[in-house]
VMD Tcl script that builds the backbone (N, CA, C; Angstrom):
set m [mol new atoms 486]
animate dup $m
set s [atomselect $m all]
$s set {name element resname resid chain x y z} {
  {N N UNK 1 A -35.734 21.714 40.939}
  {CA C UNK 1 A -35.657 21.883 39.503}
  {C C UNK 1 A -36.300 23.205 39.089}
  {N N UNK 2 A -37.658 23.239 39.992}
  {CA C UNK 2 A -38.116 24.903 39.203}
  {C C UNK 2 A -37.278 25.875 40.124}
  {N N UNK 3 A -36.509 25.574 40.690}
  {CA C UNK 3 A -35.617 27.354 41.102}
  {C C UNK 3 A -34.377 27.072 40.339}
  {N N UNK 4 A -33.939 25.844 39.843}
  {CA C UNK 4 A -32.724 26.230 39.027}
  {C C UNK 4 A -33.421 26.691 37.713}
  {N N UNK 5 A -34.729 26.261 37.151}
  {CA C UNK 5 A -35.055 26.789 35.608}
  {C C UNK 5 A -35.250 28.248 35.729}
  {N N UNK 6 A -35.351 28.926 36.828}
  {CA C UNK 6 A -35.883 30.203 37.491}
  {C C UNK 6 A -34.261 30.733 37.384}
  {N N UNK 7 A -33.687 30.451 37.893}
  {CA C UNK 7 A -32.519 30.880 37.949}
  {C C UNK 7 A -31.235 31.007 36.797}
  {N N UNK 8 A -31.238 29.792 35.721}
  {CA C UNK 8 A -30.881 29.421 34.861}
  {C C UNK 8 A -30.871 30.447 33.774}
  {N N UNK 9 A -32.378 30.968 33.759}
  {CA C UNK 9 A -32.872 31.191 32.285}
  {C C UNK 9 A -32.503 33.063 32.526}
  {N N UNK 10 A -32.302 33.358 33.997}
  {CA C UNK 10 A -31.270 34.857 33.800}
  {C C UNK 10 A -29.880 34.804 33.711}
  {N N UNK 11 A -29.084 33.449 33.699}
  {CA C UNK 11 A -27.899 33.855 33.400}
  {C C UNK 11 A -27.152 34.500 32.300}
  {N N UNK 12 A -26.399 35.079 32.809}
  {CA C UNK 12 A -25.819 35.501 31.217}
  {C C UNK 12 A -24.327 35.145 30.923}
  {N N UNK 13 A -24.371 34.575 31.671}
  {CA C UNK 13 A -22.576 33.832 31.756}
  {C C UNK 13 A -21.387 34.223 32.422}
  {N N UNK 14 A -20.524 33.419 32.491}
  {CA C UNK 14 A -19.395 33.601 33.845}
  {C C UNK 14 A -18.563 34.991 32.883}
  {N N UNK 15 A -18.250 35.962 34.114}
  {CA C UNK 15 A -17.267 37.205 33.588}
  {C C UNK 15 A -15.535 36.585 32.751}
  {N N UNK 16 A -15.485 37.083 32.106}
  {CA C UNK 16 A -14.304 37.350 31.025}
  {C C UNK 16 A -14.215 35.809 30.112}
  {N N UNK 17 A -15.425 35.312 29.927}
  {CA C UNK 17 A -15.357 33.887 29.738}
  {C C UNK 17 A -16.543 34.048 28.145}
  {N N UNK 18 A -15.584 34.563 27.179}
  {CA C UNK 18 A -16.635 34.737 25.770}
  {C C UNK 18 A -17.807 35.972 26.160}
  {N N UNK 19 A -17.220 36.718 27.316}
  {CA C UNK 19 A -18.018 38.043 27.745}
  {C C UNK 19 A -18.117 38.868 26.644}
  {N N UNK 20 A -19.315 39.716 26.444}
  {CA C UNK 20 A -19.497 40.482 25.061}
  {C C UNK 20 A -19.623 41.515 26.392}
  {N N UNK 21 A -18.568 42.370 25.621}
  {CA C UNK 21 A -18.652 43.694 25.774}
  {C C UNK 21 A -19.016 45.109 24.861}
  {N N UNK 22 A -19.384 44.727 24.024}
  {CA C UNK 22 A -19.994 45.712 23.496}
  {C C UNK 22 A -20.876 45.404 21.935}
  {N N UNK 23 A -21.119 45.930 21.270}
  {CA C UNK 23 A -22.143 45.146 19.864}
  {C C UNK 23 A -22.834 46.435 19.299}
  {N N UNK 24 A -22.586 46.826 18.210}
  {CA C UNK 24 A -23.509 47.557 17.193}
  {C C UNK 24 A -23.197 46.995 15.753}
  {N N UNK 25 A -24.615 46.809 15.302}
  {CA C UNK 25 A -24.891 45.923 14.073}
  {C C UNK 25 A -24.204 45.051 14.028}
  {N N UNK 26 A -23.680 44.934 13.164}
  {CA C UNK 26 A -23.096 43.379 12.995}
  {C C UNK 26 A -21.497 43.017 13.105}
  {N N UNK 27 A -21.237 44.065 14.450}
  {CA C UNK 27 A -19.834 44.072 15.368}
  {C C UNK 27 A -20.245 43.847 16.396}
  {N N UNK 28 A -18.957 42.990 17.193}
  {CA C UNK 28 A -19.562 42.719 18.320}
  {C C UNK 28 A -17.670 42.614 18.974}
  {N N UNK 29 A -17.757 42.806 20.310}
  {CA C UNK 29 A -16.385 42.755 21.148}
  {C C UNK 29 A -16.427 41.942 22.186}
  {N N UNK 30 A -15.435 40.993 22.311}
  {CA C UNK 30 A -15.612 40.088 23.593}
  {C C UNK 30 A -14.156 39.761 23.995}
  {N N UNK 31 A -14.542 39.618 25.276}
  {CA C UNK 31 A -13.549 39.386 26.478}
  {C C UNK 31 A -13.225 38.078 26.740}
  {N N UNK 32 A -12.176 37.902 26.970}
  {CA C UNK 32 A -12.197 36.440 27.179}
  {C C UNK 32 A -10.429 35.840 28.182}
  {N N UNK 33 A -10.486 34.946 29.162}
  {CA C UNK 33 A -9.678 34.555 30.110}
  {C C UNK 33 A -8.672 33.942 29.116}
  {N N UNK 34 A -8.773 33.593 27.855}
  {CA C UNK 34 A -8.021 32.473 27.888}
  {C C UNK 34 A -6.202 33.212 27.454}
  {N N UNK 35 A -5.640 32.104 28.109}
  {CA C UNK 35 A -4.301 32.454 27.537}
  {C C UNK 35 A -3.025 31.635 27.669}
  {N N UNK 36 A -3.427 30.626 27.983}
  {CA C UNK 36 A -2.798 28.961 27.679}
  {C C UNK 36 A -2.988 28.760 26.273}
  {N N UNK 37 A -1.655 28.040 25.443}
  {CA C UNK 37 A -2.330 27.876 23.950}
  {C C UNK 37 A -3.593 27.303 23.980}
  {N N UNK 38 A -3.365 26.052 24.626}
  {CA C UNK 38 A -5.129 25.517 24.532}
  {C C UNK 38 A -6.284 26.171 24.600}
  {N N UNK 39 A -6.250 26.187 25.805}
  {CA C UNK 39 A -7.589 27.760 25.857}
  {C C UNK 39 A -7.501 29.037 24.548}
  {N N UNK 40 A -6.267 29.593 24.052}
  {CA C UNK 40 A -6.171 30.267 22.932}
  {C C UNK 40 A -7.244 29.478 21.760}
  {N N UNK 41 A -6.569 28.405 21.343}
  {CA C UNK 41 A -6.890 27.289 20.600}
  {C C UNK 41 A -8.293 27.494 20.368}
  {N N UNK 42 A -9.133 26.978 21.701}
  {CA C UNK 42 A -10.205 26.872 21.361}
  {C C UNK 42 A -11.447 27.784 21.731}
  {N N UNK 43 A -10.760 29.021 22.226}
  {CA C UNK 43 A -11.819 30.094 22.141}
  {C C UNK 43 A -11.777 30.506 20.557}
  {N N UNK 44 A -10.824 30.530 19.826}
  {CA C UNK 44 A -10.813 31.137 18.877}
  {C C UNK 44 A -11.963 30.356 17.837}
  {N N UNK 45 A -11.515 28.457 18.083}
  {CA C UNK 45 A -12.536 27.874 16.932}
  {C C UNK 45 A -13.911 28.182 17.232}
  {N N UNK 46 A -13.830 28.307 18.724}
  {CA C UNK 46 A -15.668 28.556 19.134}
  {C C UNK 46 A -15.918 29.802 18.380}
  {N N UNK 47 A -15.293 30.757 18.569}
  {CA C UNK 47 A -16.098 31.958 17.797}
  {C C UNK 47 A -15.836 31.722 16.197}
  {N N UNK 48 A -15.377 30.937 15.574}
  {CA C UNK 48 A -14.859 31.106 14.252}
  {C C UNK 48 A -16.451 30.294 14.166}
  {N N UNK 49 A -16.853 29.234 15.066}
  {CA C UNK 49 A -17.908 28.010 14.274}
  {C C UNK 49 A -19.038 28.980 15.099}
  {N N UNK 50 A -19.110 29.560 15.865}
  {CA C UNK 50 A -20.453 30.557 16.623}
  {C C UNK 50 A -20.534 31.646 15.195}
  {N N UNK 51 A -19.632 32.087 14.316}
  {CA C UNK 51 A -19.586 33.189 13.197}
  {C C UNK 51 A -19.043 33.351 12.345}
  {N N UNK 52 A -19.204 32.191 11.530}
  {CA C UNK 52 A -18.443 31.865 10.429}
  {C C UNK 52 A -18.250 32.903 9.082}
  {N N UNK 53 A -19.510 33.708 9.230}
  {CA C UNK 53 A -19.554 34.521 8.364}
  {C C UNK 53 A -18.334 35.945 8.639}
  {N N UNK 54 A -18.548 36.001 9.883}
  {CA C UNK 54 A -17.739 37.563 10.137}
  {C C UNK 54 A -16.324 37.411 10.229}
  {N N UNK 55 A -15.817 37.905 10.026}
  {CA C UNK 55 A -14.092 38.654 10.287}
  {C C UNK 55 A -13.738 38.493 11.683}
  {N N UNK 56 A -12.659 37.970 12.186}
  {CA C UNK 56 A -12.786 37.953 13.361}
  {C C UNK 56 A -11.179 38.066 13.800}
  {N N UNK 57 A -10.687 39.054 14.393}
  {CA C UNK 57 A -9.842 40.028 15.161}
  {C C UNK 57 A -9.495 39.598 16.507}
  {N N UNK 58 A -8.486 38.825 16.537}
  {CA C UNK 58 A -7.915 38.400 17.893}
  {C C UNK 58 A -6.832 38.963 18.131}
  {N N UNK 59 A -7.043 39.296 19.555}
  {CA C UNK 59 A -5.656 40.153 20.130}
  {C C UNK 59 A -5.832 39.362 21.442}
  {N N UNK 60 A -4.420 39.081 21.623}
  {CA C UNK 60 A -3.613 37.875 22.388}
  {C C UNK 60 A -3.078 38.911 23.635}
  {N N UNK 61 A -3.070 38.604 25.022}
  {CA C UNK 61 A -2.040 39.811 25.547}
  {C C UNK 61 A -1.361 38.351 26.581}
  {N N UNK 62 A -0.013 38.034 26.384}
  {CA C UNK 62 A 1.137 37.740 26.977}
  {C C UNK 62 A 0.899 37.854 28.422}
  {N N UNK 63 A 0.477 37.739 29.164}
  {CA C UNK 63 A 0.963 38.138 30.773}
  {C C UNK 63 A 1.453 37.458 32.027}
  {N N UNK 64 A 1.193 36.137 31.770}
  {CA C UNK 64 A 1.762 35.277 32.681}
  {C C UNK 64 A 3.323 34.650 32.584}
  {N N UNK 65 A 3.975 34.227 33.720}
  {CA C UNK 65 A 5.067 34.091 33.945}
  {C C UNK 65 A 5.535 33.127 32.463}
  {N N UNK 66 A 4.814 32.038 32.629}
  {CA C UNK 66 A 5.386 31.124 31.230}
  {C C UNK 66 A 4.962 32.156 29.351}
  {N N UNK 67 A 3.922 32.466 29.598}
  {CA C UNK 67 A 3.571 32.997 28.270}
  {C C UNK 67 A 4.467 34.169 28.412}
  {N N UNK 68 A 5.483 34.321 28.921}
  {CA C UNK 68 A 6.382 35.678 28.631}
  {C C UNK 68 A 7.850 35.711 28.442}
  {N N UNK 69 A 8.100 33.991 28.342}
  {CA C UNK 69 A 9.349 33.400 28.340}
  {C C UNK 69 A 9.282 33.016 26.946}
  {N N UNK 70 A 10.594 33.386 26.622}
  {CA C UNK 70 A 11.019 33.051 24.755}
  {C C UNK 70 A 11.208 31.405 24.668}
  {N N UNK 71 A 11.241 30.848 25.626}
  {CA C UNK 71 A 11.240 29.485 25.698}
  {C C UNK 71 A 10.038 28.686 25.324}
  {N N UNK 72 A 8.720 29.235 25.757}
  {CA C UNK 72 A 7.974 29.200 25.579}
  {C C UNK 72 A 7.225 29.123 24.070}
  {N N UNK 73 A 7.240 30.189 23.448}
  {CA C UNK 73 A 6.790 31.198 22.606}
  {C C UNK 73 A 6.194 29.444 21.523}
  {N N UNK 74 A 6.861 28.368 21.094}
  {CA C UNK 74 A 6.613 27.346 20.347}
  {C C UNK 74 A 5.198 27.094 20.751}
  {N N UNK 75 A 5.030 26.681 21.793}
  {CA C UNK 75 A 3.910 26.389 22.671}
  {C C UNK 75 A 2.610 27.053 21.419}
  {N N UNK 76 A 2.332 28.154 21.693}
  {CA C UNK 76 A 2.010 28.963 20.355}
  {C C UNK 76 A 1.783 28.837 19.426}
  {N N UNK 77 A 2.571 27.713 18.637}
  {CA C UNK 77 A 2.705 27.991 17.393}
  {C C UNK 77 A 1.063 27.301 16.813}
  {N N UNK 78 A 0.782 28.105 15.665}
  {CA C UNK 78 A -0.542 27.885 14.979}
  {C C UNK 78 A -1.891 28.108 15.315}
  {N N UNK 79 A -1.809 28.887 17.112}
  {CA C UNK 79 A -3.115 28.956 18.116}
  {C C UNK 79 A -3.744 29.685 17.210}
  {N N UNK 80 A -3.314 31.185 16.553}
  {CA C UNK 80 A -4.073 32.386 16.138}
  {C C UNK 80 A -4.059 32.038 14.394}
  {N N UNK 81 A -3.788 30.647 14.162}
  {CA C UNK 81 A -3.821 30.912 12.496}
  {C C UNK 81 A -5.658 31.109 11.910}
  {N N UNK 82 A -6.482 30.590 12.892}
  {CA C UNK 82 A -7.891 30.240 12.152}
  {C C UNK 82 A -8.532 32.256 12.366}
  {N N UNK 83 A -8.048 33.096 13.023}
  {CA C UNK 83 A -8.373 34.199 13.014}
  {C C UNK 83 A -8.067 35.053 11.632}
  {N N UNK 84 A -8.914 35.807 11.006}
  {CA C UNK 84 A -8.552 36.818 10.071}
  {C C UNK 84 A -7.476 37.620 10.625}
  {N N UNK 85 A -7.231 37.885 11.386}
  {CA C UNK 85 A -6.391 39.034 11.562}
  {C C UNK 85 A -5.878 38.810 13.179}
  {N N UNK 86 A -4.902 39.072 13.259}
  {CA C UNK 86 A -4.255 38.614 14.997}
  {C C UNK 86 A -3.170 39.345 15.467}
  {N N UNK 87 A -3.233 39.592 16.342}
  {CA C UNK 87 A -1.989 40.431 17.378}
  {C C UNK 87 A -1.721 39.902 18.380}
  {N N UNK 88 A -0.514 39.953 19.007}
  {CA C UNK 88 A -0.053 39.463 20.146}
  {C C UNK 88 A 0.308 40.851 21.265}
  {N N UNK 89 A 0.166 41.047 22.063}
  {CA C UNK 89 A 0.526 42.314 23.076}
  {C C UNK 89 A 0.952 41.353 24.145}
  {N N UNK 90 A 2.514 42.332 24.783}
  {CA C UNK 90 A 3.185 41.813 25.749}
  {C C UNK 90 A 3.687 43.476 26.320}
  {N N UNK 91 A 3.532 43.506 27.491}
  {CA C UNK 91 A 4.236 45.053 28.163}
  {C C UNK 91 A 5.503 44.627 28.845}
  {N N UNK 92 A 6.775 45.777 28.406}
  {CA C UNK 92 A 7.289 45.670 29.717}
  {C C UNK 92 A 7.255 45.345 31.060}
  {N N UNK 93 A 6.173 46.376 31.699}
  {CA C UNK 93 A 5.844 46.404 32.614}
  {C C UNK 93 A 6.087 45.007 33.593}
  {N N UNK 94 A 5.029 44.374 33.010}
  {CA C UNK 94 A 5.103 42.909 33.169}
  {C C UNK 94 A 5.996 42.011 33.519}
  {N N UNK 95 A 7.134 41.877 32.241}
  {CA C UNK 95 A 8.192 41.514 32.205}
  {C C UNK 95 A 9.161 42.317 33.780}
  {N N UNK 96 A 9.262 43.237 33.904}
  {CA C UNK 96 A 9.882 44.142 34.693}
  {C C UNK 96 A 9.509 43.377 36.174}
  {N N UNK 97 A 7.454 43.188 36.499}
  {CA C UNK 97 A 7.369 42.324 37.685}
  {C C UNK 97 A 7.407 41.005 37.923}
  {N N UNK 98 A 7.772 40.322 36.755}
  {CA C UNK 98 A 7.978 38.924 36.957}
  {C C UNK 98 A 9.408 38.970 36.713}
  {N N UNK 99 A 10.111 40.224 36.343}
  {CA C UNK 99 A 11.913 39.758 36.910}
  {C C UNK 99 A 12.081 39.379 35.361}
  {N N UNK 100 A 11.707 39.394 34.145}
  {CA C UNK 100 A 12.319 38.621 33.114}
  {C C UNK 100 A 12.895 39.265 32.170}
  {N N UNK 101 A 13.554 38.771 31.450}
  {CA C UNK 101 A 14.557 39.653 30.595}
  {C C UNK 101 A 13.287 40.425 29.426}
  {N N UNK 102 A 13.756 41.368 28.206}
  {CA C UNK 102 A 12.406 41.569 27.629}
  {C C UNK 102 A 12.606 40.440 26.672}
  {N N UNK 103 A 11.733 40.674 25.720}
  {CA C UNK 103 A 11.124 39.816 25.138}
  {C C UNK 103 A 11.260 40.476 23.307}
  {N N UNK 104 A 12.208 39.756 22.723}
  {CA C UNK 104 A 12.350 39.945 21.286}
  {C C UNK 104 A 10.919 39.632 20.318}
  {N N UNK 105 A 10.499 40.854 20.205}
  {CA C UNK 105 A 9.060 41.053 19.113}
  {C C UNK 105 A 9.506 39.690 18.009}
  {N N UNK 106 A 10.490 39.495 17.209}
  {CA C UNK 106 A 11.053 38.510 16.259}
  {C C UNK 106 A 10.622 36.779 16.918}
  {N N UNK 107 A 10.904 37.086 18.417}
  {CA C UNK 107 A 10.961 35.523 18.829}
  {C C UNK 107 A 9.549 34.893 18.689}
  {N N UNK 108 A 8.467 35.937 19.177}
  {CA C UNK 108 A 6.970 35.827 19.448}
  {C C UNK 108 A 6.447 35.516 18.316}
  {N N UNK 109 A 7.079 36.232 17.018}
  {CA C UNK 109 A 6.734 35.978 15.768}
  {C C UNK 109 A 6.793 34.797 15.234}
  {N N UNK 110 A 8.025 34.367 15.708}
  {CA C UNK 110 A 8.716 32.752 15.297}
  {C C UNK 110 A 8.165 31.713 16.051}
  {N N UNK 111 A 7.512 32.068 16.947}
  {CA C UNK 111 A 7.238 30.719 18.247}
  {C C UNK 111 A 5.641 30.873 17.472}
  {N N UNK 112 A 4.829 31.986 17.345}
  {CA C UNK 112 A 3.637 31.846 16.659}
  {C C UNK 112 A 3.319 31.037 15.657}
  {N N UNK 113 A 4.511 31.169 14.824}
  {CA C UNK 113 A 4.521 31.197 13.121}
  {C C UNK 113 A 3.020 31.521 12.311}
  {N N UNK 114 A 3.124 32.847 12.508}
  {CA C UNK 114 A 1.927 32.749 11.707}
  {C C UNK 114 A 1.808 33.848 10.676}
  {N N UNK 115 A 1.897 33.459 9.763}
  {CA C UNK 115 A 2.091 34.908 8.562}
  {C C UNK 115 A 1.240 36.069 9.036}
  {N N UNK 116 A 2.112 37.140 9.055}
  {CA C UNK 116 A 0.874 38.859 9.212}
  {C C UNK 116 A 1.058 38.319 10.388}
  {N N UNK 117 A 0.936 38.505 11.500}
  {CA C UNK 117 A 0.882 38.665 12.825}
  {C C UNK 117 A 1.711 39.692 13.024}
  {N N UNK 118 A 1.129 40.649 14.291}
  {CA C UNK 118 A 1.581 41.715 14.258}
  {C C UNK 118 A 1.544 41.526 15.658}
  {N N UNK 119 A 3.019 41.945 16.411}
  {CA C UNK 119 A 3.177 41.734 17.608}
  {C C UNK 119 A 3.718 43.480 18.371}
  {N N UNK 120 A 3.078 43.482 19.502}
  {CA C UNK 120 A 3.042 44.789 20.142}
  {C C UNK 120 A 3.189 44.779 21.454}
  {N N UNK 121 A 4.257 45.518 22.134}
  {CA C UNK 121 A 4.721 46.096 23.333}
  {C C UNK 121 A 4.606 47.313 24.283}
  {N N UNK 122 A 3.373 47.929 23.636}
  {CA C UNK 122 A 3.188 49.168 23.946}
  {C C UNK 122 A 1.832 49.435 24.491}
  {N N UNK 123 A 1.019 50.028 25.388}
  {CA C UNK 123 A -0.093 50.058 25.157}
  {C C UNK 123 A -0.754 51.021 24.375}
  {N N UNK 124 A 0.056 52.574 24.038}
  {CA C UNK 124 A -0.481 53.517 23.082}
  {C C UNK 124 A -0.104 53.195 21.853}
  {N N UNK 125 A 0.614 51.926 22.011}
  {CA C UNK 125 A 0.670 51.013 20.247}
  {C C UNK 125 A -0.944 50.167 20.144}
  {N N UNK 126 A -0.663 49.353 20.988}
  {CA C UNK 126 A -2.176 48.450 21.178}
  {C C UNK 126 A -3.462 49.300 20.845}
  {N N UNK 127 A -3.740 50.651 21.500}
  {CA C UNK 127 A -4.468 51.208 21.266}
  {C C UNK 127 A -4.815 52.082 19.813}
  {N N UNK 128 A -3.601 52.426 19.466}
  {CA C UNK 128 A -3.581 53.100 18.374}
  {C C UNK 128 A -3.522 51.732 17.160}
  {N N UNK 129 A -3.598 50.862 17.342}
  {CA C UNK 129 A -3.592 49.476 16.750}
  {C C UNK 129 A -5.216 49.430 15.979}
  {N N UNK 130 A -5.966 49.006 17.680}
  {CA C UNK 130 A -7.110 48.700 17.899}
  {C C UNK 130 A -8.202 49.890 17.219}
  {N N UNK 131 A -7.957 51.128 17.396}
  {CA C UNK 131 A -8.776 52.583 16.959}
  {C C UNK 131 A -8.722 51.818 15.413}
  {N N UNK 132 A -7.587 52.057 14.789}
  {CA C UNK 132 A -6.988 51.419 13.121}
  {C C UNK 132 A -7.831 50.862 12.291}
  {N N UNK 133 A -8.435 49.505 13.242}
  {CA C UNK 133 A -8.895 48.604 12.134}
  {C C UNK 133 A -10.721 48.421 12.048}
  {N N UNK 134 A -10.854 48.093 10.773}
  {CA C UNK 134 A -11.920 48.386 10.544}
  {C C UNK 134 A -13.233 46.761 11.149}
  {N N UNK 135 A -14.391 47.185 11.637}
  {CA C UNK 135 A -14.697 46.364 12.510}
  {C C UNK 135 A -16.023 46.142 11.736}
  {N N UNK 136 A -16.886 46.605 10.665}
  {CA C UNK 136 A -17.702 45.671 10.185}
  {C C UNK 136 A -18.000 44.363 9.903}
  {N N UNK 137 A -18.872 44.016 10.094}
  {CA C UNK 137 A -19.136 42.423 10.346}
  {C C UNK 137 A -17.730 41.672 10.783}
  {N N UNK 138 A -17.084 42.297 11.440}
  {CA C UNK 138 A -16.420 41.620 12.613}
  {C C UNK 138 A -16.680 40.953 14.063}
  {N N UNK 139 A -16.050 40.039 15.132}
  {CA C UNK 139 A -15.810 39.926 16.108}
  {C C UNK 139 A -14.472 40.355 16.484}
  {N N UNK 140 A -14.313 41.367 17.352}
  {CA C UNK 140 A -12.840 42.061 17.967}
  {C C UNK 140 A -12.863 40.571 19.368}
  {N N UNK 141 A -11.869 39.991 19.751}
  {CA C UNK 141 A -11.879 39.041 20.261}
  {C C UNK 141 A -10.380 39.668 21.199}
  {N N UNK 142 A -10.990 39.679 22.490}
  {CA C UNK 142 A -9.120 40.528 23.324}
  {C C UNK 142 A -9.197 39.169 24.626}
  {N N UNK 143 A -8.377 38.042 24.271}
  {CA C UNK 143 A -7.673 37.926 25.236}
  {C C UNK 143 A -6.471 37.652 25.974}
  {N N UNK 144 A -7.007 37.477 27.686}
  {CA C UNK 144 A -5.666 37.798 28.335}
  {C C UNK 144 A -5.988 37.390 29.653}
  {N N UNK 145 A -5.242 37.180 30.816}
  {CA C UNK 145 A -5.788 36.619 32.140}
  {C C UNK 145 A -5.394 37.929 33.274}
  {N N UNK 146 A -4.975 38.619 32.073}
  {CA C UNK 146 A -3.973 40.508 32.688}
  {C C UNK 146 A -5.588 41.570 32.346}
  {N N UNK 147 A -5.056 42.383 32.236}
  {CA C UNK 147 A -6.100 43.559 31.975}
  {C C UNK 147 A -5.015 44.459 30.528}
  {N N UNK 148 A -4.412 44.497 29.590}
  {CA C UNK 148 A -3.853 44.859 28.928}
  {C C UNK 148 A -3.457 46.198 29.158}
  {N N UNK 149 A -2.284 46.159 30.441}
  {CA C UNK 149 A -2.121 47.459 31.014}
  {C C UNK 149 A -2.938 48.158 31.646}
  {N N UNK 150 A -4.086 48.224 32.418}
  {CA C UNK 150 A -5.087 48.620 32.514}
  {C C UNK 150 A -6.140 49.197 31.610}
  {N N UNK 151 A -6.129 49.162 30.642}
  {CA C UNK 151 A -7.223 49.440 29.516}
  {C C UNK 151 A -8.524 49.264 29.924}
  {N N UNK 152 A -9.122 50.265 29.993}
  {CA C UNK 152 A -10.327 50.524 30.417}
  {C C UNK 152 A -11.589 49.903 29.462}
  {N N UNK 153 A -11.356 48.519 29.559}
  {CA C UNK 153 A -12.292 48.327 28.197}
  {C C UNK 153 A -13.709 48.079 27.831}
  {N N UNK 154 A -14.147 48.270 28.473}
  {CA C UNK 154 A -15.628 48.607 28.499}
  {C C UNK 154 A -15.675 49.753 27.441}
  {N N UNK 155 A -15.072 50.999 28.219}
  {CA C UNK 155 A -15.377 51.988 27.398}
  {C C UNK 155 A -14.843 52.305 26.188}
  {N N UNK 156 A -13.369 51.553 26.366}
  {CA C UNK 156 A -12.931 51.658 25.139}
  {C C UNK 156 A -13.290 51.064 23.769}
  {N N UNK 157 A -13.750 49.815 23.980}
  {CA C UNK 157 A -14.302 49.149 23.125}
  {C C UNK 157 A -15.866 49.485 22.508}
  {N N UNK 158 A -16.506 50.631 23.214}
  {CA C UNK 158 A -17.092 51.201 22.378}
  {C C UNK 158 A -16.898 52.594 21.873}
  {N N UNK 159 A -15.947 52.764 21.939}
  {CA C UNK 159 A -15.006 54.070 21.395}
  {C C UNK 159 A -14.873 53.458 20.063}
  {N N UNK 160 A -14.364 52.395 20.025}
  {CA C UNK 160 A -13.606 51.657 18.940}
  {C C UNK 160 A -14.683 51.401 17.906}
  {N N UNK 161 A -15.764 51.279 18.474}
  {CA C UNK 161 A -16.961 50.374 17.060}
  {C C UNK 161 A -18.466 51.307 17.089}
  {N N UNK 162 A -18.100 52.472 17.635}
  {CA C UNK 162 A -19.332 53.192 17.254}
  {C C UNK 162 A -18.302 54.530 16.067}
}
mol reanalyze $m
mol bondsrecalc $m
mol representation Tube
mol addrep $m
């Protein structure tokens, strides 16, 4: 018991799992695995009831074989409504190595249903997205089980909020 309280009390938690990557004043950026609606679902209420006060900015990235099928897209529907503000990102790329046809920006919209959602295929869209919006007393919330094209986000994400 005293080497797990020894051990315990330095954790700082499992990687890409509500990972904070970056924080000045009362912004903060976190990483996160999820990307099953469920897991969508309920990372989002955790940070909505962890910060009820702040604004909170979810960006969704598409990357697995089922989350990239228009068949799919229902599955979705209502995950990102409790967020202020939400995006969905899906790359070609992707689509291209899992073999699938692309993917109609309209369908993602419709399988979401979620008013204002803004859906993106690009990564110098995503980025030029992300630079855009304004992050006071926000949480920027990015997830994905992909790396969003390779986006370097450590650094980028404090590009974004300093």
């Amino acid at each position: 018991m005293e080497s797990f309280l020894q051990q315990i009390a330095g954790f700082t938690g499992a990687s890409k799992r509500l990972e904070l990557l970056a924080e000045k004043g009362n912004t903060r950026v976190y990483r996160d695995f999820a990307h099953a609606p469920s897991k969508v679902k309920a990372t989002i209420a955790a940070m909505k009831a962890q910060f009820p006060e702040r604004k909170l900015i979810a960006v969704l990235e598409l990357h697995t074989y089922s989350s990239l099928q228009a068949g799919f897209m229902n599955e979705y529907k209502g995950v990102l409504d409790p967020a202020d503000k939400a995006l969905v990102y899906y790359s070609a790329h992707a689509l291209e190595l899992k073999r699938l046809p692309p993917l109609d920006p309209e369908i993602v919209k419709k399988g979401f249903a979620r008013p204002g959602l803004t859906v993106i295929s690009s990564a110098q869209e995503l980025s030029r997205w992300l630079k855009d919006q304004r992050y006071e007393n926000s949480n920027l919330l990015m997830m994905s089980s992909g790396t969003f094209d390779a986006l370097d986000m450590p650094t980028f994400v404090k590009e974004i909020i300093e």
